[in-house]
C-alpha positions as a Python dict, from the first residue, in 0.01 Angstrom:
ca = {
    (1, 'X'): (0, 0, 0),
    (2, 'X'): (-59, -208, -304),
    (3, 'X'): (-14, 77, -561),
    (4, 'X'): (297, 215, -371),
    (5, 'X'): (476, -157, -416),
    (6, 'X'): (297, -186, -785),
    (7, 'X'): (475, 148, -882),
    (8, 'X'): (800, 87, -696),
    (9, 'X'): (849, -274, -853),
    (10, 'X'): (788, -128, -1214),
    (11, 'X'): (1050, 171, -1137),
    (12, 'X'): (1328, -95, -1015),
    (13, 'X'): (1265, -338, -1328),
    (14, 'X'): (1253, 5, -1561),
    (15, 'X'): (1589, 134, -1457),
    (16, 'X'): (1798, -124, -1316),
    (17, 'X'): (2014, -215, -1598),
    (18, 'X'): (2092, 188, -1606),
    (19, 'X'): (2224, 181, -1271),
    (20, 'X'): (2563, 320, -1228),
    (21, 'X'): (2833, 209, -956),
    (22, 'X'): (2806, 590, -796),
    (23, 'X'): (2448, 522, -746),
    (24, 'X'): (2334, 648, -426),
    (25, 'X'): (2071, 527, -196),
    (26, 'X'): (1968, 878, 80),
    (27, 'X'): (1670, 770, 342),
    (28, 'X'): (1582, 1104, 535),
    (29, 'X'): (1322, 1118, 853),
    (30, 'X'): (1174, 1446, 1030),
    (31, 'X'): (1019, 1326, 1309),
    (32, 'X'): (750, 1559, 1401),
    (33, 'X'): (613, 1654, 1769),
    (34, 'X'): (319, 1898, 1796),
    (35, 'X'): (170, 2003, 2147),
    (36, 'X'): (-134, 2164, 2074),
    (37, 'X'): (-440, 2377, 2267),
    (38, 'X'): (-782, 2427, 2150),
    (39, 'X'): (-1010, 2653, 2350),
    (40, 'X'): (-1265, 2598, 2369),
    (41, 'X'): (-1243, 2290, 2313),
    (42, 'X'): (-1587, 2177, 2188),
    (43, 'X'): (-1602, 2389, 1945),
    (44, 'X'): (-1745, 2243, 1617),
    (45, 'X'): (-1431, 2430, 1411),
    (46, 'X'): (-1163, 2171, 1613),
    (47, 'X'): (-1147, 1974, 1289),
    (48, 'X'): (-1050, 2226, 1034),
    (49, 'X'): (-712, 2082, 974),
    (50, 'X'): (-771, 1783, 981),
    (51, 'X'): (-750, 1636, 575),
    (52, 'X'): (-868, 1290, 456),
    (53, 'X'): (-786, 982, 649),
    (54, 'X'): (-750, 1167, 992),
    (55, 'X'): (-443, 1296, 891),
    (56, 'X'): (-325, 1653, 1040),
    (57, 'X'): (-39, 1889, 1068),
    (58, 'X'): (-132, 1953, 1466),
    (59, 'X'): (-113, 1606, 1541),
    (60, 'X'): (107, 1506, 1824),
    (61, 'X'): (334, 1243, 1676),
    (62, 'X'): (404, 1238, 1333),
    (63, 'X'): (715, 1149, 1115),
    (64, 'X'): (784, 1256, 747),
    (65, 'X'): (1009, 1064, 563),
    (66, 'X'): (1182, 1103, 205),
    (67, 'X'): (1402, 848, 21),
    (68, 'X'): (1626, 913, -267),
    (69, 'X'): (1802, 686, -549),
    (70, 'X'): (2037, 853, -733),
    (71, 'X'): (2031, 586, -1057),
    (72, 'X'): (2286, 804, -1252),
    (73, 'X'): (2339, 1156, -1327),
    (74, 'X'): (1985, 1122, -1528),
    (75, 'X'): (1748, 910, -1322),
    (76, 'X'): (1679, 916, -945),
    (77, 'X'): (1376, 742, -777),
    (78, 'X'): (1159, 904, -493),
    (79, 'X'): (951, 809, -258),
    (80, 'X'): (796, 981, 30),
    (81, 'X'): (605, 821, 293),
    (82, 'X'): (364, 1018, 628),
    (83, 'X'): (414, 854, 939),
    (84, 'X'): (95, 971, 1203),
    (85, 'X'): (-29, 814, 1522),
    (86, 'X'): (-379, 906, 1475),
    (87, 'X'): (-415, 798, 1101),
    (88, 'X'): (-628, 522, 1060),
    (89, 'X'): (-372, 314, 928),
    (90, 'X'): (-78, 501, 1108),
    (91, 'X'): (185, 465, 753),
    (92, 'X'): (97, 651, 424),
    (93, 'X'): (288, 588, 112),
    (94, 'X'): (244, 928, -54),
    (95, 'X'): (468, 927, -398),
    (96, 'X'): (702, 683, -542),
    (97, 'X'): (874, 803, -895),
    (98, 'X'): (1103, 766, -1144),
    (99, 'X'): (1263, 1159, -1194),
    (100, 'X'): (1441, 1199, -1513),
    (101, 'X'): (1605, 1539, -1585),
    (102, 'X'): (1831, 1519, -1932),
    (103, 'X'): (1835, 1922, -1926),
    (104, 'X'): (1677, 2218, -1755),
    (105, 'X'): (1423, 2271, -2053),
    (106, 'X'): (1262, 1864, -2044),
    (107, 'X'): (1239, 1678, -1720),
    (108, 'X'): (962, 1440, -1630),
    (109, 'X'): (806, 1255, -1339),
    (110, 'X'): (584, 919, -1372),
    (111, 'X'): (453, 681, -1108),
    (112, 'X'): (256, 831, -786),
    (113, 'X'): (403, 1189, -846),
    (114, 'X'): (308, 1525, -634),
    (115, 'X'): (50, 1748, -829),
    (116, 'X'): (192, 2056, -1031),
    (117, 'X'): (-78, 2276, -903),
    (118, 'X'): (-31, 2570, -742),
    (119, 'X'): (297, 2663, -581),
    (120, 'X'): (248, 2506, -194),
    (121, 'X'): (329, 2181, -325),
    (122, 'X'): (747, 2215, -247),
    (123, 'X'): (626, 2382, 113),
    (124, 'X'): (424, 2113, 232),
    (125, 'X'): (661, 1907, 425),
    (126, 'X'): (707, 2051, 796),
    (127, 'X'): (1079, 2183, 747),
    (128, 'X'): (975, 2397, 449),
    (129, 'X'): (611, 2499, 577),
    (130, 'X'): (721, 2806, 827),
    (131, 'X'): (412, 2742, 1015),
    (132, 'X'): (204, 2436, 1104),
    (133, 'X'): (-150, 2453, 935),
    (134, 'X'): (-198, 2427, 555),
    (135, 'X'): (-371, 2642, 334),
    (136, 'X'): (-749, 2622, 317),
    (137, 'X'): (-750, 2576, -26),
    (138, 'X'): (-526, 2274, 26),
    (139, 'X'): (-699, 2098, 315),
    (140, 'X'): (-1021, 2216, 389),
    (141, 'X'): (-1342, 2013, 310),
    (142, 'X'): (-1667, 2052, 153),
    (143, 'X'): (-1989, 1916, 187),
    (144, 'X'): (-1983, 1727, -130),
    (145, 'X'): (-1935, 1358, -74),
    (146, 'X'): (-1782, 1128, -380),
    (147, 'X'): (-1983, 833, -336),
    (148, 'X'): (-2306, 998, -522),
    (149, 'X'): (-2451, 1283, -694),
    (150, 'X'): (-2673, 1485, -415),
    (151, 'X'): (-3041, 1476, -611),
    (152, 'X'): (-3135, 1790, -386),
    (153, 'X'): (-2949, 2086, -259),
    (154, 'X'): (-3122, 2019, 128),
    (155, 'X'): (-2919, 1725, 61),
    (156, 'X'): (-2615, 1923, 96),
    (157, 'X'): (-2725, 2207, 310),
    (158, 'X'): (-2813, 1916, 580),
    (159, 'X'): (-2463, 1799, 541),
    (160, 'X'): (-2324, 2178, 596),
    (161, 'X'): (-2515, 2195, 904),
    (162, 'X'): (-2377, 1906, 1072),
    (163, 'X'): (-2048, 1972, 974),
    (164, 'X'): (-2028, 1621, 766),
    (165, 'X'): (-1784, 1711, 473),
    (166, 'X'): (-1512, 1466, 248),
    (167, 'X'): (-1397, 1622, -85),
    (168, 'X'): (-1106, 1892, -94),
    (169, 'X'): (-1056, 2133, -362),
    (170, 'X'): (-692, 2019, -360),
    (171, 'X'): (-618, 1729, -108),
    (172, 'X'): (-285, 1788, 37),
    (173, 'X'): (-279, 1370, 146),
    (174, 'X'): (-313, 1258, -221),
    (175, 'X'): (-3, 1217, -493),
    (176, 'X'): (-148, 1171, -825),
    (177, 'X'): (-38, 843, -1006),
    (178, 'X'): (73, 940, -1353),
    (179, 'X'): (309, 1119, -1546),
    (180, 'X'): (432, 1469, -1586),
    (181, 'X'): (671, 1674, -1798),
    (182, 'X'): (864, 2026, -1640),
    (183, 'X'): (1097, 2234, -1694),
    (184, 'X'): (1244, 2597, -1760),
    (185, 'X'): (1369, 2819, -2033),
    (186, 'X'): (1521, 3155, -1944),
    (187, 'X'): (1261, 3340, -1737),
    (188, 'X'): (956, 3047, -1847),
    (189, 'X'): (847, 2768, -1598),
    (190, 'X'): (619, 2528, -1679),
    (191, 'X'): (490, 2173, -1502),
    (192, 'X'): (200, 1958, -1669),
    (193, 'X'): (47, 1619, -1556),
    (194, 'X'): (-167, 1320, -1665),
    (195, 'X'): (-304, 1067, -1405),
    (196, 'X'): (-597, 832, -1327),
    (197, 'X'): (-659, 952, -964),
    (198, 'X'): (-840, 1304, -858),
    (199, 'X'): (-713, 1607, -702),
    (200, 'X'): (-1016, 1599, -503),
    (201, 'X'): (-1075, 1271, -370),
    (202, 'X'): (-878, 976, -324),
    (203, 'X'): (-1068, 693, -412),
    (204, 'X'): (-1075, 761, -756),
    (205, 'X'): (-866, 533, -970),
    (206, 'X'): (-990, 592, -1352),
    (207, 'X'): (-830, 571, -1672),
    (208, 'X'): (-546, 786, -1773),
    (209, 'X'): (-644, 1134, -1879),
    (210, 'X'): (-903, 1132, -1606),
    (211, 'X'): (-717, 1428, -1398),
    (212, 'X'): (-531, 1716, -1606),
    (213, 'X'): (-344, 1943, -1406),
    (214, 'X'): (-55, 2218, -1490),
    (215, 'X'): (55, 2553, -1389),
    (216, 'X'): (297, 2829, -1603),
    (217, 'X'): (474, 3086, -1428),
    (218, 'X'): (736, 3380, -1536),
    (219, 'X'): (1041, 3478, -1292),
    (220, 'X'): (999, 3836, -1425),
    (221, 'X'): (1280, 3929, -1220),
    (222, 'X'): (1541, 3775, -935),
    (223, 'X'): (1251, 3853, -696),
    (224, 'X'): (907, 3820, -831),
    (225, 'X'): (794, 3546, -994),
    (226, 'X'): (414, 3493, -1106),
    (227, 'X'): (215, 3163, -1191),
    (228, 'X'): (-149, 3074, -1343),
    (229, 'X'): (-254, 2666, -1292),
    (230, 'X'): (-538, 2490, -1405),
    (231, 'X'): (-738, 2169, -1308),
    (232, 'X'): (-1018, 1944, -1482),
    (233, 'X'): (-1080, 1581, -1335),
    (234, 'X'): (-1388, 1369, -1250),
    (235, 'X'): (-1431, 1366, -842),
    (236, 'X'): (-1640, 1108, -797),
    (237, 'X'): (-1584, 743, -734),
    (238, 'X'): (-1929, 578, -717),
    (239, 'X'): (-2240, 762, -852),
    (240, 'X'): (-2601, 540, -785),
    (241, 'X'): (-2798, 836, -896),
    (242, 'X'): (-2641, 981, -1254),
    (243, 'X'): (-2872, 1092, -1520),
    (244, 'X'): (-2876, 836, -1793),
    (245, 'X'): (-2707, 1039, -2031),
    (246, 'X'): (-2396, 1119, -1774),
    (247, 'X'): (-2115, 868, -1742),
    (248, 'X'): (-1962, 897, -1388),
    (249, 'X'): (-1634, 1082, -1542),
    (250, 'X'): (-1867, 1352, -1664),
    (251, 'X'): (-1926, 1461, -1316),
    (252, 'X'): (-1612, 1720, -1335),
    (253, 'X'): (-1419, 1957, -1065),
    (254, 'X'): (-1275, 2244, -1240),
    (255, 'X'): (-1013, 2494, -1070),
    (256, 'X'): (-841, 2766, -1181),
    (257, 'X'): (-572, 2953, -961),
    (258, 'X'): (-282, 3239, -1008),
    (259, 'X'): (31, 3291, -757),
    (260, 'X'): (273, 3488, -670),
    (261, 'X'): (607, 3495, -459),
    (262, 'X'): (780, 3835, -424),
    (263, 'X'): (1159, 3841, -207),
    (264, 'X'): (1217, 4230, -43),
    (265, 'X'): (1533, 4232, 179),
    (266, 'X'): (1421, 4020, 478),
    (267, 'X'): (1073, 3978, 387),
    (268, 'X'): (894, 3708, 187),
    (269, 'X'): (558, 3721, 31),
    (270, 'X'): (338, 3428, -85),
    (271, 'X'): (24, 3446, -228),
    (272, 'X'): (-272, 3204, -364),
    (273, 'X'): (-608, 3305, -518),
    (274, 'X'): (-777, 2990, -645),
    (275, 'X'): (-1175, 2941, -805),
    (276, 'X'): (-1359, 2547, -813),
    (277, 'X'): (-1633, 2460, -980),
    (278, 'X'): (-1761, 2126, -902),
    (279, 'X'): (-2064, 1919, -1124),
    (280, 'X'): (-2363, 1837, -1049),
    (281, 'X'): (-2621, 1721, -1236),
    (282, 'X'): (-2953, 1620, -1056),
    (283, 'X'): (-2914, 2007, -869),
    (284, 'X'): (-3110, 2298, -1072),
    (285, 'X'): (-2797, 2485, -1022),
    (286, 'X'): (-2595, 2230, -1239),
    (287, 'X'): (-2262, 2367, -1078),
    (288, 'X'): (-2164, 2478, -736),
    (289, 'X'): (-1844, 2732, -684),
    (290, 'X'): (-1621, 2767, -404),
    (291, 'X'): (-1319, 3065, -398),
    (292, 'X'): (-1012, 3057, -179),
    (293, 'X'): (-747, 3305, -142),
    (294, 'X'): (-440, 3332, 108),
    (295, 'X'): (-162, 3597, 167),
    (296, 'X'): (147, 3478, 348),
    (297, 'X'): (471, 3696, 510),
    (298, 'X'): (769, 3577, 617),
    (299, 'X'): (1034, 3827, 758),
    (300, 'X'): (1376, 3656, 855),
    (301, 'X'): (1463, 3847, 1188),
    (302, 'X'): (1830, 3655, 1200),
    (303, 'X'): (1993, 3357, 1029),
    (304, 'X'): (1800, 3162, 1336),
    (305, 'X'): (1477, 3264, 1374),
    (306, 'X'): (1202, 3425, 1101),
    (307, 'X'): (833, 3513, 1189),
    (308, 'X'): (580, 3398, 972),
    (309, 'X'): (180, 3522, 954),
    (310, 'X'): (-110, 3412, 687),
    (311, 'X'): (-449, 3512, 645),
    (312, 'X'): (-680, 3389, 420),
    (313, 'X'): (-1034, 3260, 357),
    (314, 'X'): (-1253, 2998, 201),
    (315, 'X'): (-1576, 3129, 62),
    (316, 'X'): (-1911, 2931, -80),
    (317, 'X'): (-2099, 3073, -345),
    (318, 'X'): (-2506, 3167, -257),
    (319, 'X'): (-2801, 2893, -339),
    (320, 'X'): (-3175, 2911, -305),
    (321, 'X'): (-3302, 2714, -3),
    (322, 'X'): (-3688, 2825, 2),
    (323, 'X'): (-3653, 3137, -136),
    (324, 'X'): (-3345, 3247, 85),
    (325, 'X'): (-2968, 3269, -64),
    (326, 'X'): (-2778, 3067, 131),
    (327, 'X'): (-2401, 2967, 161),
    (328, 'X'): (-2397, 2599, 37),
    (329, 'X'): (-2144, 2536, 228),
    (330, 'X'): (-1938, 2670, 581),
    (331, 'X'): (-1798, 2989, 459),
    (332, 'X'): (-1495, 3006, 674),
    (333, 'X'): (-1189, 3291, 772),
    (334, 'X'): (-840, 3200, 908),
    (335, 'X'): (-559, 3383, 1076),
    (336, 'X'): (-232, 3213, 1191),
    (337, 'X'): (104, 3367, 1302),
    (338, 'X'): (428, 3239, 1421),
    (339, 'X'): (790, 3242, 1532),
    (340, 'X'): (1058, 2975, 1438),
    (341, 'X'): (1380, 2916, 1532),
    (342, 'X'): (1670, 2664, 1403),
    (343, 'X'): (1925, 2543, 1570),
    (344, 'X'): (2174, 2261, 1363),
    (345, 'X'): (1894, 2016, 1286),
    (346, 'X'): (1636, 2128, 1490),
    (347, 'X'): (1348, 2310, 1410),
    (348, 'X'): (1128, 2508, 1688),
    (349, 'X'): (773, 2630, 1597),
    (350, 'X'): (503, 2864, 1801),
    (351, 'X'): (196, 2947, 1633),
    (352, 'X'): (-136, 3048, 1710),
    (353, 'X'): (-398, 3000, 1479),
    (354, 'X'): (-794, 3160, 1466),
    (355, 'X'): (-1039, 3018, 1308),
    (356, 'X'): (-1396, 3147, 1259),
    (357, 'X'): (-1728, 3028, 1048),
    (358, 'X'): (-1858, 3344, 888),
    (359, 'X'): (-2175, 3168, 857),
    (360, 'X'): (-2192, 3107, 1285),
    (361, 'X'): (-2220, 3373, 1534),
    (362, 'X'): (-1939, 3362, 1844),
    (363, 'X'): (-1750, 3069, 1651),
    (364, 'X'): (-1419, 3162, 1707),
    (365, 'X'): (-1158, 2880, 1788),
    (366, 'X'): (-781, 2957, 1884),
    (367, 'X'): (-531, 2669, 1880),
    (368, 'X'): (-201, 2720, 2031),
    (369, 'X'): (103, 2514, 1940),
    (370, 'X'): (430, 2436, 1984),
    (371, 'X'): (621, 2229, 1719),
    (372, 'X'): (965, 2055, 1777),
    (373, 'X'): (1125, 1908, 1434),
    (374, 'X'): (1433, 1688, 1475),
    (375, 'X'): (1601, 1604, 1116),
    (376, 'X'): (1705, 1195, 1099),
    (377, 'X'): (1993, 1290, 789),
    (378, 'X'): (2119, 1010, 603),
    (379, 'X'): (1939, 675, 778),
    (380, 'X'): (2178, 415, 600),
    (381, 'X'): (2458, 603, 647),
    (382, 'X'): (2407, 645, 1037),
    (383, 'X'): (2335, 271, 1072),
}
């Protein structure tokens, strides 16, 4: 709460002597209501989707909301704040940011900004996300904790086994606080960033330069566009046990990732291959990698209603544990599928979603939801 009202009081001082007499203020709010089943329901997988601070996309009540100043034809501020009933504290300020777009080929972003990883970022809010769950490479978490280094791989094998997990390859709940330039040129896209927080974890708050992130991609024609992203940041936020010749942001995460979107007629596919390499030190392996992949198809049956499925998978790399090659962490597959339908400013969403450990034998989970999305437009305006 502190940053969000730090970063929103230096974006009014910054740009209020540019405001213009057309400037307009827009306050949207999709509220959110997810009836869910899990069977069976004491399954150890039941908290899959659920991402740092307790926050999930099956919850029952939940309420996105995105604000817009339009300063002048140049500068607009941002802000988007996560309303959820079974957050700890309930109200997350995600982003608040000063957009500045002069042309197509320069634009740039700075305050608590949305990563330019990857290309889920723009499909993360409910409307635009044709199912419910996020992608395992965006929400699903390790055994690696950010409060240490692990001195022994049992350390994190224990973890595994009791399904005690924290840092995220790519944590959907946290907006980087920093500054990034974008733009496009012809067939060229491009989207770089700069910030003291982590991809990973959300606790960090470093120096500038601490988290580099950025992502190229080529529309190489109207329908097929394909993108390459990179990542290098220090995950950890407290470190007791560092070697005396590491400093804490030594202790690096390192992702690399490709996409692609391809438009057929009705159809729609999406696509996400992504590798992570995280630090550490005290382990004889000195790094520990993680791959994640997803495939995603969308086919618009009618201007109302379009059917959505992904599949896709999370996957540990092997270590020694007494002479046997292990998984270091819950290897884990995913199917979900679904069926949603619009009507005005209404969305309805079924889905059914499978999840299963590869590592556990019968661990199969299936959730069943239904998702009801009513669009708030224009708060102000309405009161």
């Amino acid at each position: 709460m502190k940053n969000f009202v730090k970063w929103f009081a230096f974006i009014i001082v910054v740009c209020i002597y540019k405001t213009n007499t057309a400037a307009q203020l827009l306050l949207n709010a999709d509220l959110i209501v997810t009836p869910t089943t899990i069977e069976p329901q004491e399954s150890p997988l039941k908290n899959v989707n659920t991402t740092s601070h307790n926050n999930s996309p099956f919850n029952l009540f939940r309420s996105e909301m995105l604000g817009l100043w339009g300063i002048s034809e140049i500068f607009s501020v941002r802000a988007n704040a996560l309303f959820d009933t079974k957050m700890k504290n309930r109200i997350r300020f995600d982003g608040v940011y000063l957009e500045g777009k002069p042309d197509s080929v320069f634009n740039f972003r700075v305050g608590k900004i949305p990563t330019t990883f990857g290309n889920f970022v723009s499909r993360r809010f409910a409307r635009e996300n044709t199912l419910i769950g996020f992608p395992l490479m965006y929400s699903f978490k390790t055994p690696l904790f950010g409060n240490d280094v692990d001195t022994n791989i049992s350390q994190v094998l224990f973890r595994k086994q009791q399904y005690d997990s924290e840092i995220i390859a790519l944590n959907e709940a946290v907006w980087i606080q920093g500054i990034s330039v974008l733009g496009s040129m012809e067939n060229f896209r491009y989207a770089f960033s700069l910030s003291n927080s982590s991809l990973a974890n959300p606790n960090v708050k470093r120096k500038y330069g601490n988290q580099y992130s950025g992502r190229i991609s080529s529309t190489l024609s109207d329908n097929l566009e394909i993108g390459i992203s990179s990542a290098l940041g220090s995950y950890l936020d407290k470190a007791k046990h560092l070697p005396s010749d590491k400093k804490i942001e030594d202790v690096k995460q390192k992702i690399y990732g490709a996409d692609v979107r391809y438009e057929y007629w009705r159809y729609e596919f999406l696509g996400e291959v992504m590798q992570i390499t995280y630090d550490v030190p005290l382990l004889p392996q000195k790094e520990l990698t993680a791959k994640s992949w997803y495939a995603e198809l969308r086919y618009q049956y009618s201007r109302t209603i379009l059917l959505s499925a992904r599949v896709e998978q999370f996957l540990f790399s092997d270590v020694d544990s007494f002479g046997t090659s292990v998984n270091w962490g819950n290897s884990i597959n995913r199917w979900e599928m679904g069926i949603r339908y619009r009507y005005a400013d209404m969305f309805f969403k079924g889905v059914w979603q499978r999840i299963e450990f590869s590592s556990l034998q019968e661990s199969l989970l299936d959730i069943y939801a239904l998702q009801i999305i009513y669009r708030w437009e224009d708060i102000f305006k309405a009161m």
